[in-house]
LUMBARO-376084 format. One record per residue: residue number from 0; x, y, z of N, C-alpha, C in turn. Coordinates in steps of 0.2 Angstrom, whole numbers, padded with zeros to 4 digits. Layout:
N
+-----+-------+-------+-------+-------+-------+-------+-------+-------+-------+
:  nr :   nxx :   nyy :   nzz :  caxx :  cayy :  cazz :   cxx :   cyy :   czz :
+-----+-------+-------+-------+-------+-------+-------+-------+-------+-------+
: NUM :     X :     Y :     Z :     X :     Y :     Z :     X :     Y :     Z :
...
+-----+-------+-------+-------+-------+-------+-------+-------+-------+-------+
//
This chain:
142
+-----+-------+-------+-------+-------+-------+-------+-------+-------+-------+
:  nr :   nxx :   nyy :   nzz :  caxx :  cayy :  cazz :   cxx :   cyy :   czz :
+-----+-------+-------+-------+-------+-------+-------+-------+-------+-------+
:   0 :  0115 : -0755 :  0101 :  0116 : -0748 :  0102 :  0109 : -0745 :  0105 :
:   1 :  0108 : -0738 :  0107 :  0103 : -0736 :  0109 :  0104 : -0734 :  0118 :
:   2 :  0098 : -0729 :  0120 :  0103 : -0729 :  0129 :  0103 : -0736 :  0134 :
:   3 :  0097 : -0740 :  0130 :  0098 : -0746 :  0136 :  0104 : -0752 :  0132 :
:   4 :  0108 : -0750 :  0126 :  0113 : -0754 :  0126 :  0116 : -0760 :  0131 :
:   5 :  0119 : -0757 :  0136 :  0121 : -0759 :  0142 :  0118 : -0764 :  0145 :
:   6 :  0112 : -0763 :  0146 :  0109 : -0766 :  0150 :  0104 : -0772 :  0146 :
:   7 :  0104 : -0772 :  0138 :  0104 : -0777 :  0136 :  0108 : -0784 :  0134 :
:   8 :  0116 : -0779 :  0134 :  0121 : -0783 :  0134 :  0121 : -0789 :  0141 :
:   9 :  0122 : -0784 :  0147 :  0121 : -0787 :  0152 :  0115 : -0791 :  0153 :
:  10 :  0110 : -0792 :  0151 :  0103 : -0795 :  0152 :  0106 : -0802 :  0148 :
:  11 :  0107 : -0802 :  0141 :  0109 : -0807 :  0139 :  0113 : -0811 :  0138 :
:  12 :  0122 : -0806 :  0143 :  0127 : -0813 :  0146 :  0121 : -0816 :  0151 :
:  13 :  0118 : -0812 :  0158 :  0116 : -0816 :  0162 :  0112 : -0821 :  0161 :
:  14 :  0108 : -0821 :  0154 :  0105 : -0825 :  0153 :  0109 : -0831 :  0150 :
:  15 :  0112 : -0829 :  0148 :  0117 : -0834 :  0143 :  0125 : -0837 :  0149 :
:  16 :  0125 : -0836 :  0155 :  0128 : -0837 :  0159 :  0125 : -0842 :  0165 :
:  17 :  0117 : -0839 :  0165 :  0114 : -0846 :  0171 :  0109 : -0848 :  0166 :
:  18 :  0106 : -0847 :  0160 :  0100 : -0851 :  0159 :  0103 : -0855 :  0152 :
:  19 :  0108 : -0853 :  0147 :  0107 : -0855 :  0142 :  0108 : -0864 :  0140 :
:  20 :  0105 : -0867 :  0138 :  0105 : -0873 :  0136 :  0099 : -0880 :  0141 :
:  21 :  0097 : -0875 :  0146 :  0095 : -0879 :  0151 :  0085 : -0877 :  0149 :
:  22 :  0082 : -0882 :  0152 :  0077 : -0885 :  0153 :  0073 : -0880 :  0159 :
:  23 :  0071 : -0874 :  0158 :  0069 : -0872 :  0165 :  0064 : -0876 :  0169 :
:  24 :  0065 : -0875 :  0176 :  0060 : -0878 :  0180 :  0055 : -0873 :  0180 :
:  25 :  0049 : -0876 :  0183 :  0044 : -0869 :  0185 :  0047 : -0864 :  0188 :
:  26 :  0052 : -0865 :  0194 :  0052 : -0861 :  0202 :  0058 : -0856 :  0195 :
:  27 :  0064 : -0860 :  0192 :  0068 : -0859 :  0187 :  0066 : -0851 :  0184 :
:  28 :  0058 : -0852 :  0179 :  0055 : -0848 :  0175 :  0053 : -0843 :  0178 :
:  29 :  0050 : -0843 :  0183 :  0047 : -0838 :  0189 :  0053 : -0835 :  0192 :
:  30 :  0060 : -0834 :  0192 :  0063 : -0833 :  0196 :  0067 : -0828 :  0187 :
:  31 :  0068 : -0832 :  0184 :  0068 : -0828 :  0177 :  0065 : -0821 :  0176 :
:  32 :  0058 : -0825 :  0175 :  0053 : -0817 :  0175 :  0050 : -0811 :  0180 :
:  33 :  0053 : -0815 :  0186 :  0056 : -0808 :  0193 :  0061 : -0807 :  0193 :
:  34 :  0068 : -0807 :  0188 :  0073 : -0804 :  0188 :  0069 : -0797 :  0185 :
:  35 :  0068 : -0790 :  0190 :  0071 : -0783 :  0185 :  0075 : -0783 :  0179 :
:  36 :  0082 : -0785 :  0179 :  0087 : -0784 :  0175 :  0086 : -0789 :  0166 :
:  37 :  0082 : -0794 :  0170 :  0082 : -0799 :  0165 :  0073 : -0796 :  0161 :
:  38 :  0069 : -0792 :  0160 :  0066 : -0790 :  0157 :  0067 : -0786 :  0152 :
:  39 :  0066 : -0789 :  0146 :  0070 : -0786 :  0137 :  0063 : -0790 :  0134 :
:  40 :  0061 : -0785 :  0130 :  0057 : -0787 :  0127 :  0058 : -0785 :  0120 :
:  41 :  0056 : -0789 :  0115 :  0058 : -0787 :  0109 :  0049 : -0784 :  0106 :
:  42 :  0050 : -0779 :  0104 :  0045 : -0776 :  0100 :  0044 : -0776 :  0094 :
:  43 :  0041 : -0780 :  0091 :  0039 : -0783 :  0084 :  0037 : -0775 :  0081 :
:  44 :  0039 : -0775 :  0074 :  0038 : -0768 :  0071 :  0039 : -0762 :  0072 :
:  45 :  0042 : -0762 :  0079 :  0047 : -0756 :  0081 :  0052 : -0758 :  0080 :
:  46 :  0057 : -0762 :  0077 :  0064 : -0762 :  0077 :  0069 : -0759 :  0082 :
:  47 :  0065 : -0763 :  0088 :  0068 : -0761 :  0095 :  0067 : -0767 :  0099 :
:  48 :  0071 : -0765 :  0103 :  0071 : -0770 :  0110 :  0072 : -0765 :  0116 :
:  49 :  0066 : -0767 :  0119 :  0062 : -0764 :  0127 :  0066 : -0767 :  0132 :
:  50 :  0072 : -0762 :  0136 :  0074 : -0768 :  0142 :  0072 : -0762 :  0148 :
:  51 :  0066 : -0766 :  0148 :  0060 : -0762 :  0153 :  0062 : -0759 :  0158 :
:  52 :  0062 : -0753 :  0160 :  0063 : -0751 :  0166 :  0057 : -0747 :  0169 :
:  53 :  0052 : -0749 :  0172 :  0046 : -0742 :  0174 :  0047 : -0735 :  0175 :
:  54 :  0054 : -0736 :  0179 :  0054 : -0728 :  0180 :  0053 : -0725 :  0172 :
:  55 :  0056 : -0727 :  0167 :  0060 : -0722 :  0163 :  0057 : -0724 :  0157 :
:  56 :  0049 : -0730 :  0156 :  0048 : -0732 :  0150 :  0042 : -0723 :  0147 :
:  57 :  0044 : -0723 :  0143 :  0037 : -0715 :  0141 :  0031 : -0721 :  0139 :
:  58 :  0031 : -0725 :  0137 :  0025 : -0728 :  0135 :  0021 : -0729 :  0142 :
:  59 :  0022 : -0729 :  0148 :  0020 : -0730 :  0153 :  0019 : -0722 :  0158 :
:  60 :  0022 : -0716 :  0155 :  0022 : -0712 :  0157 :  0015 : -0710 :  0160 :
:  61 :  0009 : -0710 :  0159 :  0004 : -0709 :  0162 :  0001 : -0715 :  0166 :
:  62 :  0004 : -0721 :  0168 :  0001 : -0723 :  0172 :  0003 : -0724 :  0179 :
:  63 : -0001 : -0724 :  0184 :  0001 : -0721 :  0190 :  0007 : -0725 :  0196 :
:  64 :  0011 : -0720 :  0198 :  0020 : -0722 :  0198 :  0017 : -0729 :  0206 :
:  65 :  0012 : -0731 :  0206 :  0012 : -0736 :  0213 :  0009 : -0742 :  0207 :
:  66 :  0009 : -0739 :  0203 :  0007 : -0747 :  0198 :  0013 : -0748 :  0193 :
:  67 :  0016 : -0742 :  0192 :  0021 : -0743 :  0187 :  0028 : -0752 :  0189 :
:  68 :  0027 : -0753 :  0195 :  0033 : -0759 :  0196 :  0029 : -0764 :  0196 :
:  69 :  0022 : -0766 :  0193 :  0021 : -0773 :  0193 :  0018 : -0771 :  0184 :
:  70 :  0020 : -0766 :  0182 :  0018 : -0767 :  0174 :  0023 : -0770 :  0169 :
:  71 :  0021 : -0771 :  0162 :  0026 : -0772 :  0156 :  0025 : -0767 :  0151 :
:  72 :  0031 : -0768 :  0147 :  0029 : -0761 :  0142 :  0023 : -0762 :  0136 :
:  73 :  0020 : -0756 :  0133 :  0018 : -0756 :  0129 :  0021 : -0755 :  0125 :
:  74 :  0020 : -0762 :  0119 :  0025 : -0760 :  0116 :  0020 : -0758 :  0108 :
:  75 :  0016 : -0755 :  0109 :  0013 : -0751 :  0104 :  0012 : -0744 :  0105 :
:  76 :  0014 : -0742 :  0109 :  0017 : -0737 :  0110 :  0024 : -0735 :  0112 :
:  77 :  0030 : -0736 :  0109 :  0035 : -0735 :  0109 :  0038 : -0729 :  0109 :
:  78 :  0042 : -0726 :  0113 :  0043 : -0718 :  0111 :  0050 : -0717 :  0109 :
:  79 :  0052 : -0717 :  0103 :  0059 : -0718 :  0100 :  0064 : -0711 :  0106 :
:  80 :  0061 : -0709 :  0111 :  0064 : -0705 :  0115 :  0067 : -0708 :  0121 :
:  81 :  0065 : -0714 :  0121 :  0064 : -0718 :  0128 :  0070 : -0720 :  0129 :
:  82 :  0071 : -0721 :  0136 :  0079 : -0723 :  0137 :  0079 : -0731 :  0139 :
:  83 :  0071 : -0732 :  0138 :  0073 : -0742 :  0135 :  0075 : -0743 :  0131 :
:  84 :  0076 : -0741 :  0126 :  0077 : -0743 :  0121 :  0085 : -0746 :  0121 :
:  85 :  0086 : -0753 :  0114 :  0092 : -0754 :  0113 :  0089 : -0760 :  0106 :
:  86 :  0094 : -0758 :  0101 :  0095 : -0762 :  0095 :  0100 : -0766 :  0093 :
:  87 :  0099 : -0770 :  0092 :  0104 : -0775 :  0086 :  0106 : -0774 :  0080 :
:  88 :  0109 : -0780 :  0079 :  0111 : -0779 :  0071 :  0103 : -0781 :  0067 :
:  89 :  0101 : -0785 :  0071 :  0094 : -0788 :  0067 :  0089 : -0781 :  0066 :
:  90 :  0090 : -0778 :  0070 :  0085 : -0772 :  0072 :  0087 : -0767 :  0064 :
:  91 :  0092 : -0763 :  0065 :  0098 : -0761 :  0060 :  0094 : -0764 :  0053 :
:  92 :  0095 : -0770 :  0050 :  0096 : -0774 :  0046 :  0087 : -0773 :  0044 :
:  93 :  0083 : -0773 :  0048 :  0074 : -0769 :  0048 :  0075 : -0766 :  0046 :
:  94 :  0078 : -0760 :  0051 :  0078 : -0752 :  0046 :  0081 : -0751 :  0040 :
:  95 :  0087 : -0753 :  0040 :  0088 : -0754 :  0032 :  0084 : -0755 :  0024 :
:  96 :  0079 : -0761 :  0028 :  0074 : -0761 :  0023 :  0071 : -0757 :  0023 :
:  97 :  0067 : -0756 :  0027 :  0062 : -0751 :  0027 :  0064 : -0743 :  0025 :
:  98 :  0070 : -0741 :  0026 :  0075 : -0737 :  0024 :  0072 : -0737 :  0015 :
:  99 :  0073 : -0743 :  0012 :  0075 : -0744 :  0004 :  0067 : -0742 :  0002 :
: 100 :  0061 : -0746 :  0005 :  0057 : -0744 :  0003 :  0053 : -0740 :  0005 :
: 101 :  0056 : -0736 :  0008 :  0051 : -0726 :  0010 :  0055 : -0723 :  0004 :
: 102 :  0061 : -0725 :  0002 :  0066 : -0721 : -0002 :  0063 : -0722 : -0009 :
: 103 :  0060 : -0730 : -0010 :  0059 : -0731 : -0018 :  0050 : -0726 : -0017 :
: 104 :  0047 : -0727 : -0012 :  0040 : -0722 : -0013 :  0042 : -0713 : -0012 :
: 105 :  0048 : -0714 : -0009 :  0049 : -0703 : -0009 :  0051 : -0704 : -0018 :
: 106 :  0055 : -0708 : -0020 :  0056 : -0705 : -0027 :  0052 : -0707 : -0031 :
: 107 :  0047 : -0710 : -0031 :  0039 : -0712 : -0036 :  0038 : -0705 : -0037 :
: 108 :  0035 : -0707 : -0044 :  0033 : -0699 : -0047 :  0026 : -0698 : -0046 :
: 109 :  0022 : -0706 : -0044 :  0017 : -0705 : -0042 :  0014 : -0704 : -0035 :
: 110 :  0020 : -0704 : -0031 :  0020 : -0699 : -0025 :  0017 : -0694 : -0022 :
: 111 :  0012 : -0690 : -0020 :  0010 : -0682 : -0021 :  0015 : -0681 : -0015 :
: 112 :  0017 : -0674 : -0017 :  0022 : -0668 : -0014 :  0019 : -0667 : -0006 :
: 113 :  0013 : -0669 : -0001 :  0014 : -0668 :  0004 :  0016 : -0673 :  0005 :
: 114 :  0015 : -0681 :  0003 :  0017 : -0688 :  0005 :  0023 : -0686 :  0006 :
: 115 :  0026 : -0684 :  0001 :  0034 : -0683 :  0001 :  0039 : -0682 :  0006 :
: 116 :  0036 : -0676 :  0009 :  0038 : -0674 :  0017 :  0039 : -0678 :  0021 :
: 117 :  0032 : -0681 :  0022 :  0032 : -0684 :  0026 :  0035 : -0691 :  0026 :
: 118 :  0036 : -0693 :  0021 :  0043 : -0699 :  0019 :  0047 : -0697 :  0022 :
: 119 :  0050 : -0692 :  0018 :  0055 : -0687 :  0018 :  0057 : -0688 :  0027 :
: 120 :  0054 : -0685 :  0034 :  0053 : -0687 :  0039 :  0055 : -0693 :  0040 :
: 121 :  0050 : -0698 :  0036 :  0053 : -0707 :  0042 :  0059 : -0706 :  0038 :
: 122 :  0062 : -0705 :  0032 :  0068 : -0707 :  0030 :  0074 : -0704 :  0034 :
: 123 :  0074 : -0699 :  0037 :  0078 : -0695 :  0041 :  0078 : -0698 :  0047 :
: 124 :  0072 : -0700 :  0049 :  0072 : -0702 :  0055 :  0077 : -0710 :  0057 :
: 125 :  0075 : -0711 :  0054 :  0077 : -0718 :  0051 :  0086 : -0719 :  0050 :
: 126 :  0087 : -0714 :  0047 :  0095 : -0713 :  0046 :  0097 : -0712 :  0051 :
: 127 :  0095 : -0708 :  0054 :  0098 : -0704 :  0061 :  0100 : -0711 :  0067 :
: 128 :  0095 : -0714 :  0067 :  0096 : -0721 :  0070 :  0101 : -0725 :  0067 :
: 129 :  0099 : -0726 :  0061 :  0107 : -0732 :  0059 :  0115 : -0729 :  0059 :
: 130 :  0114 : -0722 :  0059 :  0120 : -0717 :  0061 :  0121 : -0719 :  0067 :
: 131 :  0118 : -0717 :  0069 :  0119 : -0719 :  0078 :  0123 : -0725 :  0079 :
: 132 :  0118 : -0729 :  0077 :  0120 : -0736 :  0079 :  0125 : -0738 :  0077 :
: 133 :  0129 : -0738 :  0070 :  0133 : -0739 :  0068 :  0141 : -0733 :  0072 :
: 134 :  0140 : -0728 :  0074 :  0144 : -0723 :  0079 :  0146 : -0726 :  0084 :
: 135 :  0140 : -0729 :  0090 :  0143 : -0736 :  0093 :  0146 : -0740 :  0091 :
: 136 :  0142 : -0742 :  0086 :  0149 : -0749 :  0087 :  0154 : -0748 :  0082 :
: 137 :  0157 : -0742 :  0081 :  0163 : -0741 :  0078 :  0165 : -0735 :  0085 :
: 138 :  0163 : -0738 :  0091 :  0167 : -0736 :  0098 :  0166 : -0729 :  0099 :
: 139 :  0163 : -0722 :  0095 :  0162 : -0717 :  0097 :  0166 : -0713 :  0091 :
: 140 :  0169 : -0718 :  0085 :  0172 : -0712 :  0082 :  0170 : -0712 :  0075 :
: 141 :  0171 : -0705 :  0072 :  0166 : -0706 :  0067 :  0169 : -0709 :  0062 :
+-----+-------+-------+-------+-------+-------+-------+-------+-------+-------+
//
């Protein structure tokens, strides 16, 4: 799910249509990683996969647009607003954890009341996404 869904669907037939099972060659590898389309980065700890586009990454938004088509994303700065963005069921399956344990620290009674909120925040935040995702892939209906 996510806006770059699409597009990592299609990244990984074509991957799984001309690369899967084979031994790349150099020329092979290098032709891989100047495919545009075939750039999907998985971002460790954001529970996201980056399928990079320079125009449209925010992580990149301040660097300057004659540089922006030989860069990669940063994926430490991830902008959950980004139209890179595209998740899995493994991504999902993150969130849900991390879901259980912001929920077991928001109802700690040794919590303080501003920590709260701000749980309170990633927990919504978080839901918002697994709603989403799961909306997708039950095809748009609720």
């Amino acid at each position: 799910s996510g806006p770059a869904a699409a597009r990592y669907r299609a990244a990984a037939g074509e991957y799984r249509d001309r690369f899967q099972g084979l031994a790349l060659t150099t020329k092979q590898a290098a032709a891989l990683m100047a495919n545009p389309s075939m750039r999907v980065y998985d971002a460790p700890g954001q529970t996201l996969a980056c399928c990079f586009d320079p125009r449209k990454a925010l992580c990149r938004r301040d660097t300057p647009t004659t540089a922006r088509a030989a860069t990669t994303p940063d994926l430490t700065a991830c902008d959950h607003r980004c139209a890179n963005i595209a998740r899995t069921e493994e991504h999902i399956t993150a969130l849900r954890a991390e879901l259980a344990a912001l929920q077991e620290e928001h109802d700690s009674p040794t919590t303080p009341a501003p920590m709260r909120h701000r749980i309170r925040a990633q927990i919504d935040r978080r839901e918002a996404i697994v709603t989403a995702h799961r909306y997708a892939q039950d095809g748009g209906q609720p």
